[in-house]
N, C-alpha and C positions, 0 to 999 in steps of 0.2 A: 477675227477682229483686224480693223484696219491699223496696218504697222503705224504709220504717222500720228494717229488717235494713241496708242501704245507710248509712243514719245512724247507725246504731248501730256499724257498724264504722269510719265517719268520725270518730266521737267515741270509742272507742277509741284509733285513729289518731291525735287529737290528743292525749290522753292521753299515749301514751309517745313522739310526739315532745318532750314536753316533758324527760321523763326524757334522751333521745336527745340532742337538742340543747345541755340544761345543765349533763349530765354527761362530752358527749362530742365530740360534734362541733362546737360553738363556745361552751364554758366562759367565763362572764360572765370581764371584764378584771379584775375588781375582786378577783377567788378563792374568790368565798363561792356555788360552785355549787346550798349546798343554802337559801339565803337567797329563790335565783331562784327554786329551786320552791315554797318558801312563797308567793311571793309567785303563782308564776302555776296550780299546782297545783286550788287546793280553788275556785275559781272554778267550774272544770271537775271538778269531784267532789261539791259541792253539789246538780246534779240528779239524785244515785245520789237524793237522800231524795223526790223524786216518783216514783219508777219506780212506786211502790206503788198510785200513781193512776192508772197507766198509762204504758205506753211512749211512747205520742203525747205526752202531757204532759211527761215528762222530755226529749224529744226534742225537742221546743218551747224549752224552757229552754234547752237546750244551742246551740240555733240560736240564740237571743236572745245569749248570752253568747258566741258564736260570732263574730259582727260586730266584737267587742271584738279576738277573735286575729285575725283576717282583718286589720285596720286595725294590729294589732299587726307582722304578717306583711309586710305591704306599707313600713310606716315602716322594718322591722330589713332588709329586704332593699335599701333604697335607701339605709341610712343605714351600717348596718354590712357592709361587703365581705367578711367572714369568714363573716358567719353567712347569706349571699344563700338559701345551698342550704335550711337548715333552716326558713328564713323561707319562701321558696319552697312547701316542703312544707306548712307551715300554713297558707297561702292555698290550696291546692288541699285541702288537709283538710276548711276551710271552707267552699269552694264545694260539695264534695258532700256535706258534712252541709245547707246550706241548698237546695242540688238538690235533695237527696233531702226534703225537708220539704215540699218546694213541689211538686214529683212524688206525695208522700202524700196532700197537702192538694187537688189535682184531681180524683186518684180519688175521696176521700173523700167530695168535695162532689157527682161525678156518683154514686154509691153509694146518696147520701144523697137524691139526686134522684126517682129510680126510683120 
């Protein structure tokens, strides 16, 4: 399978965990589940405006901003006991959207070799 296709469904992925998680399976304490998605949504919807330059490119970005929910992922799963699972899920979101960049990024470079 094409590693870029691979990341592109990872970032999907964390896309509507985010919907999943905020509106459903562990709704911030506070009540304001759509406050959370402002806040962690357009992060993660800012790279749709590279795609134009390419998929690598937008896919790049999204690894970059990726590191953010991964470190996100890992604090909410060891800090919040309700949300371990969703947390869970965006650590492993992350790793194969940055798998799959670094899996792109070897072909490319042997590709590029040739």
């Amino acid at each position: 399978m094409n590693p870029l296709r691979i990341g592109g469904i990872a970032w999907a992925a964390l896309v509507l965990l985010q919907f999943a998680w905020y509106l459903w399976l562990a709704p911030p304490a506070n009540g304001y589940p759509a406050f959370a998605l402002l806040l962690t949504l357009p992060p993660l919807l800012l790279p749709l405006l590279a795609l134009r330059t390419g998929v690598r490119r937008a896919l790049l970005w999204v690894g970059i901003i990726a590191l953010f929910y991964f470190c996100h992922g890992i604090v909410a799963a060891w800090v919040i006991p309700a949300a371990r699972t969703p947390a869970l899920l965006e650590v492993l979101c992350c790793v194969a959207l940055i798998g799959a960049l670094g899996w792109d990024a070897r072909g490319y470079k042997r590709s590029r070799a040739r």
